[in-house]
Wavefront OBJ file of the C-alpha trace (Angstrom):
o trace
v 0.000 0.000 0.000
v 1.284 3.359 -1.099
v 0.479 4.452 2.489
v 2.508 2.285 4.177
v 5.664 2.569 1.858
v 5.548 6.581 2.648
v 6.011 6.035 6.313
v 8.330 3.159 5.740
v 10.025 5.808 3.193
v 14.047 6.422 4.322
v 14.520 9.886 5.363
v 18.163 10.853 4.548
v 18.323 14.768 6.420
v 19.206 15.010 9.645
v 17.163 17.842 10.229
v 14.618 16.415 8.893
v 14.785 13.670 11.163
v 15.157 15.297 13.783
v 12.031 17.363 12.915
v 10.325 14.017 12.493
v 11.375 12.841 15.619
v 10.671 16.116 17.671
v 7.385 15.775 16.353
v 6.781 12.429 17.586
v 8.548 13.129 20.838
v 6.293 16.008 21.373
v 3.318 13.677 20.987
v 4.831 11.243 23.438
v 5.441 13.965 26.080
v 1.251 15.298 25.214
v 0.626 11.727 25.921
v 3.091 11.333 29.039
v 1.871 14.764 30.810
v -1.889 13.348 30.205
v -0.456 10.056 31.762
v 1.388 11.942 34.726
v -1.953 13.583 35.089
v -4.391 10.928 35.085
v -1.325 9.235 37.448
v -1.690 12.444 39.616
v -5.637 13.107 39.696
v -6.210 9.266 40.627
v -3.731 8.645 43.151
v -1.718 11.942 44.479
v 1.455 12.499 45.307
v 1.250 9.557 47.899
v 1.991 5.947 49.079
v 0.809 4.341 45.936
v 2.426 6.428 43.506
v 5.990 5.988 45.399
v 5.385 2.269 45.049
v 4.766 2.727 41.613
v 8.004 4.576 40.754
v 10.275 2.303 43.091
v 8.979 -0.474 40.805
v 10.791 0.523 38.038
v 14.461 0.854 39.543
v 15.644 -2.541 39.617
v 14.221 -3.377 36.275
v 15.387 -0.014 34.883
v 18.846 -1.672 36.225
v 18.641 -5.121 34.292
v 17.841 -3.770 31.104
v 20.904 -1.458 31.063
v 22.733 -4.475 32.556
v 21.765 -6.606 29.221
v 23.223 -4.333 26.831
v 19.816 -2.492 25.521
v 19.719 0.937 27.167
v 22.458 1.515 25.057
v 21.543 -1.201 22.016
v 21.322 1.998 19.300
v 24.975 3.281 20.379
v 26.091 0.432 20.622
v 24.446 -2.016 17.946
v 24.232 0.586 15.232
v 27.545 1.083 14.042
v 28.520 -2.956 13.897
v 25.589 -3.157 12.052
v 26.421 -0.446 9.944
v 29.923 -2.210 9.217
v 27.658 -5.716 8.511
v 25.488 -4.028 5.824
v 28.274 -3.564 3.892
v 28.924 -7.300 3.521
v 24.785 -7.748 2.618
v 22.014 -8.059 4.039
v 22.505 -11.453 4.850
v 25.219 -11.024 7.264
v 23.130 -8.083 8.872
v 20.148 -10.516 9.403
v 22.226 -13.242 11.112
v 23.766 -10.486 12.569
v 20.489 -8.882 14.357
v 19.059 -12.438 14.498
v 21.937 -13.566 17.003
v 21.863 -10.370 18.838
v 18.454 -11.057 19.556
v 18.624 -15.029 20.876
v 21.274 -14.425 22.893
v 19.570 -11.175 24.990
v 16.331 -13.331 24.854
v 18.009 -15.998 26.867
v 20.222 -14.355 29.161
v 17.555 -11.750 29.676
v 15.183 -14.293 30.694
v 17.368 -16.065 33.336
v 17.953 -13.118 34.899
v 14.172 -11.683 34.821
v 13.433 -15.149 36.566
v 16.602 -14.556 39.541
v 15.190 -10.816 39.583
v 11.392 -12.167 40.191
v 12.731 -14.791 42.539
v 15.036 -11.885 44.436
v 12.319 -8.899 44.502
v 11.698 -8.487 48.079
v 15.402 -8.168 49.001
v 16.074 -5.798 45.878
v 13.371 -3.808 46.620
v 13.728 -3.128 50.354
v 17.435 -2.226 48.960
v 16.150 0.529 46.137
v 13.343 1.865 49.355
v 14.466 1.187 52.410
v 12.563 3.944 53.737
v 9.185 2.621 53.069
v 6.612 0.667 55.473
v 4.853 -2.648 54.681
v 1.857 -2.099 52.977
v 3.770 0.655 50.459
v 6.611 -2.020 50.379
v 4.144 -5.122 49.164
v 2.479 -3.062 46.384
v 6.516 -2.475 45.563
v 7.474 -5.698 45.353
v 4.114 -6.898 43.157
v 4.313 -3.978 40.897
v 8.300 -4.621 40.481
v 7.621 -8.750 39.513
v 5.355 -7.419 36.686
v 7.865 -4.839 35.264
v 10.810 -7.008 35.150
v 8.589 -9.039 32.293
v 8.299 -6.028 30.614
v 12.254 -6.025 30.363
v 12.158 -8.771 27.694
v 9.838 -6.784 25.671
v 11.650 -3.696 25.667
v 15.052 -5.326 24.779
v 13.342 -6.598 21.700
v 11.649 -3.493 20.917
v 15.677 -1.626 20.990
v 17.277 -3.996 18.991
v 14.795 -3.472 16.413
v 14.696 0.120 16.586
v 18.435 0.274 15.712
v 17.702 -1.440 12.211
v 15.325 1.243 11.700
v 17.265 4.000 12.890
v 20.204 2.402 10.312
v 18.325 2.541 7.941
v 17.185 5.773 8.239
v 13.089 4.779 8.937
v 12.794 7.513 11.318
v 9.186 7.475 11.139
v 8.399 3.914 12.579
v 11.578 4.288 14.493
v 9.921 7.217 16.978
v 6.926 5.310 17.284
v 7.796 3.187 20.177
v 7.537 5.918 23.046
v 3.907 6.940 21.543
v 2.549 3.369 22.202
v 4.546 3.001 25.450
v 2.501 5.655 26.723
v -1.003 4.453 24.960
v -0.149 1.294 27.082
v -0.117 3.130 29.894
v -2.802 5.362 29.833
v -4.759 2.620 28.452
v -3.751 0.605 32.219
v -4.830 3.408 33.967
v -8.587 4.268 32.108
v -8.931 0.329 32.174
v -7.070 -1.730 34.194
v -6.695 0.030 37.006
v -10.316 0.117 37.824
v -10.586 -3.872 38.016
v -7.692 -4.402 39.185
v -6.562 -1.974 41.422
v -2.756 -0.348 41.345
v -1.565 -3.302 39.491
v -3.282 -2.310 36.380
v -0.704 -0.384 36.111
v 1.575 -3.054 35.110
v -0.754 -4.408 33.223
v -0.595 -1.287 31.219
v 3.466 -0.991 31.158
v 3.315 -4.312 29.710
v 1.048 -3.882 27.204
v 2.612 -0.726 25.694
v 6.058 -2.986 25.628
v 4.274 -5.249 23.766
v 2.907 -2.769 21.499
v 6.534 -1.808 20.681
v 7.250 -5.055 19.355
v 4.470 -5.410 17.134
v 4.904 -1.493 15.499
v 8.320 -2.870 13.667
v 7.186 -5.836 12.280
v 5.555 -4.060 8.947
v 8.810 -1.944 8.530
v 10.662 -5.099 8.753
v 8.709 -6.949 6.488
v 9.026 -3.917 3.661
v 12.575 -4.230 4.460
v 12.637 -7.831 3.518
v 14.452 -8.080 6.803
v 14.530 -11.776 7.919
v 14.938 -12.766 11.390
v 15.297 -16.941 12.411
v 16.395 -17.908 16.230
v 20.508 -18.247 15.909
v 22.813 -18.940 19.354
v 26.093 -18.219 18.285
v 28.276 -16.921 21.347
v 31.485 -16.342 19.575
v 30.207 -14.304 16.594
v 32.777 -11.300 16.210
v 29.302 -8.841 15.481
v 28.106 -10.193 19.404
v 31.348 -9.708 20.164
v 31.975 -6.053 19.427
v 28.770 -4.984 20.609
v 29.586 -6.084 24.111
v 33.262 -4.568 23.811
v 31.624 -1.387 22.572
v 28.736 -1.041 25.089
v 30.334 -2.850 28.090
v 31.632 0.939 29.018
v 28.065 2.430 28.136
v 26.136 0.215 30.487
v 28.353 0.547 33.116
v 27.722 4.409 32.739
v 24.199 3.710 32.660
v 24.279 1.730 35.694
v 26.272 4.620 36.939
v 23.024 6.722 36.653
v 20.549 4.553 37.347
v 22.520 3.777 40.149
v 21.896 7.176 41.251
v 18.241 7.668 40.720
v 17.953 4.238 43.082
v 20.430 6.395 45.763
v 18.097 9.598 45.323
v 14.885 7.391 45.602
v 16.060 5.495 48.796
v 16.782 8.842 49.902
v 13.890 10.099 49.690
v 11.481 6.853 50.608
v 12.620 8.269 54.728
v 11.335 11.893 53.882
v 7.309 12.602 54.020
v 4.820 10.685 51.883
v 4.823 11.059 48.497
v 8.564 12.650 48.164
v 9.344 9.730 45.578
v 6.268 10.923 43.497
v 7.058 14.710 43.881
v 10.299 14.050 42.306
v 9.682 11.824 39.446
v 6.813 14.220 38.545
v 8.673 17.153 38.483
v 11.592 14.964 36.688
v 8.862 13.723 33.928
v 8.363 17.488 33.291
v 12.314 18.665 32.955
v 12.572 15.444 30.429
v 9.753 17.035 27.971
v 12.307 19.631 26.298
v 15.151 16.903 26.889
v 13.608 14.213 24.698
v 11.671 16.849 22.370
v 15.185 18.592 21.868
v 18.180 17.410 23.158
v 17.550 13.346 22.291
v 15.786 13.855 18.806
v 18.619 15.710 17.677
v 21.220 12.882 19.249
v 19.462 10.814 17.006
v 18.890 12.207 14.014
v 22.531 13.348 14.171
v 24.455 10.066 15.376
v 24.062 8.145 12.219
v 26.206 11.528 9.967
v 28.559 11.894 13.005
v 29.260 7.787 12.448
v 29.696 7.594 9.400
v 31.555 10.632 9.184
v 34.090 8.708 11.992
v 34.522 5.706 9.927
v 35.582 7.623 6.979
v 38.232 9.490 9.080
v 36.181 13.360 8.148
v 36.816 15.088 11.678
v 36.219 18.225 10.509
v 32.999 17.338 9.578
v 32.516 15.133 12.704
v 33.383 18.272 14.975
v 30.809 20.574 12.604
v 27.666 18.598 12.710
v 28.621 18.065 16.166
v 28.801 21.960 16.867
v 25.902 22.301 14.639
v 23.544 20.060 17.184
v 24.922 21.108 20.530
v 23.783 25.274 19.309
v 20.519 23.703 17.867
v 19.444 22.073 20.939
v 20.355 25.244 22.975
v 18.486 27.575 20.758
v 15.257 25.343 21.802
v 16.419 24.250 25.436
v 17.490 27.751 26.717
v 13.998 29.260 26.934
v 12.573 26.357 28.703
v 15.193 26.554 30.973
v 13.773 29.970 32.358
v 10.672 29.770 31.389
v 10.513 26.419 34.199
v 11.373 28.657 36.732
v 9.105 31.295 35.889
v 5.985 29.345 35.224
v 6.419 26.423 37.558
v 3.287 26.619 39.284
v 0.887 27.483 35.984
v 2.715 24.527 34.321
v 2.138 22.025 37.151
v -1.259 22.900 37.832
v -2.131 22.955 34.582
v -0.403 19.468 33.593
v -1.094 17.569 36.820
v -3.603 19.726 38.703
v -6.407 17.392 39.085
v -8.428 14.850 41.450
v -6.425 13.703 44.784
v -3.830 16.153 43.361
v -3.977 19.462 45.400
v -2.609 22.557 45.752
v 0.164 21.680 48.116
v 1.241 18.953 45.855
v 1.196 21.409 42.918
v 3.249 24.181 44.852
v 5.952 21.363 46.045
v 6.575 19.798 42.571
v 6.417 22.913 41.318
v 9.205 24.275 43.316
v 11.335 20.817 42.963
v 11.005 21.350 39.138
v 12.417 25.217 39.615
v 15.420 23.405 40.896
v 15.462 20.627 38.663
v 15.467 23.661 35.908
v 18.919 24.108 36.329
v 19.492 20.660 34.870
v 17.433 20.687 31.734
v 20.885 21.967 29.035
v 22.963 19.543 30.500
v 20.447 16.903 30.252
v 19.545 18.101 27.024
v 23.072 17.794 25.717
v 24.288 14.897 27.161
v 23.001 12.280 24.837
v 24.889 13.977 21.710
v 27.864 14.743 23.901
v 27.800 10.715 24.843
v 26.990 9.619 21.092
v 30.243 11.377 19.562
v 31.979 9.471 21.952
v 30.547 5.732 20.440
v 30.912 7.263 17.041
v 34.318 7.964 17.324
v 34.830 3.718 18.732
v 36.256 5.870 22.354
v 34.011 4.478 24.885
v 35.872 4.204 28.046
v 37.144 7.828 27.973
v 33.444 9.309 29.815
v 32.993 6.041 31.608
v 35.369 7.699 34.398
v 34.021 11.477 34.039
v 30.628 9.794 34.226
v 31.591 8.078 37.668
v 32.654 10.828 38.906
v 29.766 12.862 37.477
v 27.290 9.960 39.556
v 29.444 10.425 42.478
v 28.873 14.469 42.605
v 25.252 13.801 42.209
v 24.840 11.301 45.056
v 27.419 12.842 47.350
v 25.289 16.603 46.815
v 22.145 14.479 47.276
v 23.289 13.386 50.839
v 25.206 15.993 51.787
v 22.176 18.875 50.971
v 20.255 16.490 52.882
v 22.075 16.536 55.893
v 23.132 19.873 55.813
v 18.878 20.908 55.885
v 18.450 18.160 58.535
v 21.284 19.176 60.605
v 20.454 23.282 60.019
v 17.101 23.791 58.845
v 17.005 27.632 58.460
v 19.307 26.465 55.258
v 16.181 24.356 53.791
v 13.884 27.653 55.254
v 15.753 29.796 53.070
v 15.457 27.732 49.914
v 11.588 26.995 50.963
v 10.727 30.914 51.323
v 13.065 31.485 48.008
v 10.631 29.061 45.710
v 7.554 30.489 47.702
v 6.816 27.051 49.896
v 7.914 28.466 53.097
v 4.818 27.269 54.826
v 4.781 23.700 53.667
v 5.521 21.445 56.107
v 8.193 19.153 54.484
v 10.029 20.200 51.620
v 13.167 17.614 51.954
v 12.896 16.772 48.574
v 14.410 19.855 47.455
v 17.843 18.560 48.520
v 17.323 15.548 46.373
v 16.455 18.397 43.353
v 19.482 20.340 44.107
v 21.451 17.678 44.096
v 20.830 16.219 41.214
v 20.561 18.981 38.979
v 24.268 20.149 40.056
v 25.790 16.752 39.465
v 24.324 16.652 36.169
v 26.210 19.846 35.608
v 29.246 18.153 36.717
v 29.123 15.440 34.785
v 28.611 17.139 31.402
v 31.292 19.767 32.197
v 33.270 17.063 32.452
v 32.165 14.632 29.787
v 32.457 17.728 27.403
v 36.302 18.313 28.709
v 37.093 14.762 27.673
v 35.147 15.252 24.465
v 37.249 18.051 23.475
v 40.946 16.580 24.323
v 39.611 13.474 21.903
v 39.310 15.525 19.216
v 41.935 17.214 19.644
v 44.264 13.937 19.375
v 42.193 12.871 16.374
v 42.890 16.261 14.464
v 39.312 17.541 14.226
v 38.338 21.048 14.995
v 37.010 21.957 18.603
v 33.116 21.923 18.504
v 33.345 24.924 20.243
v 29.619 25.931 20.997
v 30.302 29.552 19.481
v 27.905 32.860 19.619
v 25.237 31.098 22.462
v 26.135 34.116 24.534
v 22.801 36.301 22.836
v 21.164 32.896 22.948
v 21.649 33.123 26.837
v 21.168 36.758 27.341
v 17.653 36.285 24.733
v 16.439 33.672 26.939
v 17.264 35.728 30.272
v 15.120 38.718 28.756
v 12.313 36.220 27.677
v 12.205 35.419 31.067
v 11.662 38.804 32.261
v 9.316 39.155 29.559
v 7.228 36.335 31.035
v 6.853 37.175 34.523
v 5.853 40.477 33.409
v 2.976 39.332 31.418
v 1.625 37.250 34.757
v 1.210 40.504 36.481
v -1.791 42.002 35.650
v -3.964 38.898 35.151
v -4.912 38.402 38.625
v -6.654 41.481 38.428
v -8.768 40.682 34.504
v -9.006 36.680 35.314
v -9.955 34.624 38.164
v -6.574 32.392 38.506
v -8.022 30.090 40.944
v -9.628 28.094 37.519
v -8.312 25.722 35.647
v -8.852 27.933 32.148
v -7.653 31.328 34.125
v -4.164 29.707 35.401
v -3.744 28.212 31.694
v -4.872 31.359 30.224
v -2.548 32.967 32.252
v 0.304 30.306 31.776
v 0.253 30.242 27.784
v -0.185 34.229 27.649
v 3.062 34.602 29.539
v 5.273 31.791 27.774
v 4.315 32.669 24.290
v 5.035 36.510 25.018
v 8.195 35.302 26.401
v 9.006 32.977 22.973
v 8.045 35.913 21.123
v 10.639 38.333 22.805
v 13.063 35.353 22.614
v 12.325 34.761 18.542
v 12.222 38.910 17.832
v 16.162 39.075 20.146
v 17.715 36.386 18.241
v 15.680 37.180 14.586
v 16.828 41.266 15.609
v 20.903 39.489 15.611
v 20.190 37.409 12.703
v 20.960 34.076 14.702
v 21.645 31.442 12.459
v 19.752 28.926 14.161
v 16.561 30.694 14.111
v 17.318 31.746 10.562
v 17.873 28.319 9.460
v 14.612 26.911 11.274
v 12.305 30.017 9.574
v 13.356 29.214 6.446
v 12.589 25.537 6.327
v 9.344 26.147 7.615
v 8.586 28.276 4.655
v 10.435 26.199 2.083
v 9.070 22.516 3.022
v 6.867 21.729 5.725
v 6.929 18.205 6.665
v 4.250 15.792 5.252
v 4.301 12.286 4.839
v 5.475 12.543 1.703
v 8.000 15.297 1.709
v 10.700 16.248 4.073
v 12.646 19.518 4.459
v 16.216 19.742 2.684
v 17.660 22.549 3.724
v 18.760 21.732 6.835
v 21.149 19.284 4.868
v 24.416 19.520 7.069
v 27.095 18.958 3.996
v 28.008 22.782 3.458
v 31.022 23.384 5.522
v 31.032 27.270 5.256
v 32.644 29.208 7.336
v 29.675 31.513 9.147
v 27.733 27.835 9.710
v 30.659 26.312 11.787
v 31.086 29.636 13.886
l 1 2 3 4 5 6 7 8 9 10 11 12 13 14 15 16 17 18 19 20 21 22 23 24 25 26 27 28 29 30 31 32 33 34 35 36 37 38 39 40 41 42 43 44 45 46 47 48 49 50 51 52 53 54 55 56 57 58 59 60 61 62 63 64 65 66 67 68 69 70 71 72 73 74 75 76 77 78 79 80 81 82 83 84 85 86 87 88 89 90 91 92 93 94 95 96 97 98 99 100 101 102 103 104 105 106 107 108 109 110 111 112 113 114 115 116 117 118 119 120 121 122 123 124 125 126 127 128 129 130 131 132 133 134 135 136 137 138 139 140 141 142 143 144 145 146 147 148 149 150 151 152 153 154 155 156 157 158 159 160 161 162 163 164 165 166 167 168 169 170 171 172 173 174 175 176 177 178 179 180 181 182 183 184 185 186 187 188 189 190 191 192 193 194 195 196 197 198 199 200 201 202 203 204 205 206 207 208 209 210 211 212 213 214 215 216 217 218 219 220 221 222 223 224 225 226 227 228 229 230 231 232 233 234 235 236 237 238 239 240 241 242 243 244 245 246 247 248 249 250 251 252 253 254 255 256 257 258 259 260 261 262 263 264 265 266 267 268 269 270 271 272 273 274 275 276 277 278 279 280 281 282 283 284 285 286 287 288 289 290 291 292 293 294 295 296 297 298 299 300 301 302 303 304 305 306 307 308 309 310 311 312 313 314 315 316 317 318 319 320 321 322 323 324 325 326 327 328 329 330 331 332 333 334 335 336 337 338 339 340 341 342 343 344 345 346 347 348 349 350 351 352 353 354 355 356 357 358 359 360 361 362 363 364 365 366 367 368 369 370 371 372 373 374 375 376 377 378 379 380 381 382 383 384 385 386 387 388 389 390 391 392 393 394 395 396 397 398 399 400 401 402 403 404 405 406 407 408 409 410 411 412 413 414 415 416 417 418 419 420 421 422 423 424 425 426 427 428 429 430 431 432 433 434 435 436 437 438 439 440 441 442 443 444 445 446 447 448 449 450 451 452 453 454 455 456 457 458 459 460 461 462 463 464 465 466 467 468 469 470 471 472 473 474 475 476 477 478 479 480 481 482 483 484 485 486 487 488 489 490 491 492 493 494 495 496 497 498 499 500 501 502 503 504 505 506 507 508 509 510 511 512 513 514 515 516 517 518 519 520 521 522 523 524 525 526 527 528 529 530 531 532 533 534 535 536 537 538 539 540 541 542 543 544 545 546 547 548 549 550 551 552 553 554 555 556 557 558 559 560 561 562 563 564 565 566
């Protein structure tokens, strides 16, 4: 069907990709804030909802154990190197790949099930019997869902190689249907552990969305156990490094959760929440361009072109700022309009609102280096160097957790500290605001750990001959944001007085009045100093919007002129 071939079509521009898959992560964020708030509105920010995020640590854990968190870093460019020899040694390829993580995967999802109340009481030690049980239940279910998602990655690096961007950013839309579908459905008959229920079917969805791409791909995959296949081989030299680092940070999250499973209720679900919001620019910005970009950046690697390695590099790090900046402020200065709004519903209330709200302010600080961290990380696997941020990284985890404690300590042992942060985000009155140590602590390691990863980063290139991917002009990019900012909180002023705020349509009234005047002051600063970014962004809009059928060219990255590479 003619259809079907258009959105199994290859798309060849990394822009365009990257447009693609913004697009499709912006639908998967619509659909994870309307999960978050159906989460929110049902439950609160309470016992079950802590249970229900300390589910997913240890099996967060195993699937970055077994190679997949980083199967697209690490599979894609062995596959890459296979294609050349046919597509028949890329099938066995990709069929071994998958037997073998099927089988170890299993044996250890069956030790995991076996070992859940132990694990768990390790991840939340903080948390009392009944919150503990629901834990442990929830947690059993999940680590099933590990199979499903390894699957899912390995597959989604065929389509990624071969450029099928389209199918490719699929899998995070139907993770979510399965979700919310768990929630509208299951939940009701079966209590909290619907929500399993719907985890697991969204990994199953996954699956089943690359199956037609496959099949247009004549892509054949039979059940092959070959342990000493050079392909297998490589991929575990390659992403041995990269799941450590993983494990490094999900290491961390399990350190900041058991932290704060011994502060109030509810802490565990304050901070996820407000984390679920910072990650809506990250994967909208920061990982669609990592994406779209790693496959050039590869292949430019492999052909020895570090000078046009270090470009495209440059180019994505000042793309992903031009869209990440504003958010950044605009976090801080809408916090409460944007939690209420996303979240604000049901058992939710207002105290829950004003506490993620002000654990998100903090978390604010974290959203560039979140943002670019997954391209900083990917020109590391491109270039084959992937032990070199395996020890920044550690030490990166180490700042995180050590801030973590020591912030948390430091407000136990002299709380005017944490009443001085509280009255500074406006919660001065709320009872326990712990978390924000947590916040502040992660959001300054992540800091860390970029600062350093992008230290490292540079000396490689350096020794490889490339030119620095110096950022360049983001200074008006920072000062443009700043002033949007301003902009912003301005706007809020007089709308108490012309609409009732205490609404649902007043605060998001109030809310999208105040960001877009902010964007508009941020698009009319950088427009006013002819940014090339925003340049380059208004002029594929009006040249080729994005259909189905057509994709936008002129973002083609090839052109190595000199005011591009500034």
């Amino acid at each position: 069907m003619m259809w079907l071939k258009r959105l199994n079509s290859e798309i060849a521009s990394p822009h365009a990709a990257a447009l693609l898959l913004g697009g499709a992560a912006f639908l998967s964020k619509l659909l994870g804030m309307f999960r978050d708030r159906l989460l929110a509105g049902r439950f609160g920010a309470g016992d079950t909802l802590d249970s229900y995020y300390a589910a997913f640590q240890i099996p967060d854990i195993l699937f970055t154990v077994f190679l997949v968190g980083a199967a697209s870093a690490a599979v894609l460019p062995v596959f890459v190197a296979y294609e050349r020899e046919g597509a028949e040694s890329s099938e066995k390829f990709v069929s071994n790949l998958l037997t073998v993580f099927s089988v170890f995967a299993s044996l250890a999802i069956v030790a995991a099930i076996i070992g859940a109340p132990w694990l768990v009481r390790l991840v939340a030690p903080g948390f009392g019997a009944e919150k503990l049980r629901l834990a442990i239940e929830l947690t059993r279910l999940l680590l099933v869902n590990t199979l499903f998602l390894g699957i899912a990655g390995i597959l989604s690096s065929v389509l990624q190689a071969r450029h099928r961007f389209f199918v490719f950013a699929l899998p995070p839309i139907v993770y979510n249907l399965g979700i919310v579908g768990g929630i509208l459905f299951f939940v009701p008959f079966f209590g909290p552990i619907g929500l399993a229920y719907g985890v697991l079917a969204g990994g199953v969805m996954q699956i089943l969305i690359a199956v037609p791409a496959l099949v247009d791909m004549r892509f054949g995959i039979r059940p092959r156990f070959q342990l000493d296949e050079p392909g297998l081989r490589q991929v575990t030299r390659t992403a041995l490094p990269r799941v450590l680092a993983i494990v490094m940070n999900q290491v961390v999250l399990v350190v900041l959760a058991a932290i704060a499973s011994f502060f109030a209720a509810g802490s565990v679900s304050v901070f996820r929440l407000a984390a679920n919001l910072l990650y809506v620019p990250v994967g909208l910005f920061g990982v669609s361009y990592a994406l779209a970009i790693f496959p050039k950046i590869s292949q430019a690697a492999v052909r020895g072109e570090y000078k046009r390695f270090a470009h495209q590099l440059q180019m994505g790090v000042r793309n992903i700022l031009f869209w990440v900046l504003p958010a950044a402020v605009l976090f801080v200065v809408l916090r409460a309009h944007i939690v209420r709004v996303v979240l604000g519903a049901g058992a939710f209330d207002w105290e829950d609102t004003r506490l993620v709200a002000a654990v998100l302010a903090v978390l604010a600080l974290a959203v560039v280096s979140e943002s670019i961290l997954p391209l900083i990380l990917r020109a590391f696997y491109a270039l084959g160097r992937t032990r070199e941020p395996l020890f920044w990284d550690f030490l990166g985890s180490l700042t995180a957790v050590g801030l973590s404690l020591g912030f948390a300590f430091l407000f136990f042992w002299q709380p005017p500290a944490l009443a001085m942060l509280a009255r500074i985000l406006r919660i001065g009155d709320l009872a326990s605001p712990d978390i924000l140590a947590v916040a502040l602590g992660f959001a300054l390691g992540s800091i860390a750990n970029v600062f350093l990863l992008s230290f490292a980063l540079r000396r490689v290139l350096r020794l490889t001959g490339g030119a620095r991917p110096a950022i360049g002009r983001v200074g008006s990019m920072v000062a443009a944001a700043l002033i949007a900012g301003v902009a912003a909180y301005l706007t809020l002023l007089p709308f108490p007085a012309l609409v009732s705020t205490r609404t649902f349509v007043g605060i998001a009234l109030q809310g999208l009045t105040a960001g877009a005047a902010g964007l508009a002051v941020y698009g009319l600063i950088l427009a006013w100093q002819k940014n090339p970014e925003i340049l380059a962004i208004a002029e594929s809009f009006r040249q080729h919007l994005v259909s189905l059928g057509r994709t936008p060219e002129v973002f083609e990255t090839e052109k190595l002129d000199g005011d591009s590479a500034r």
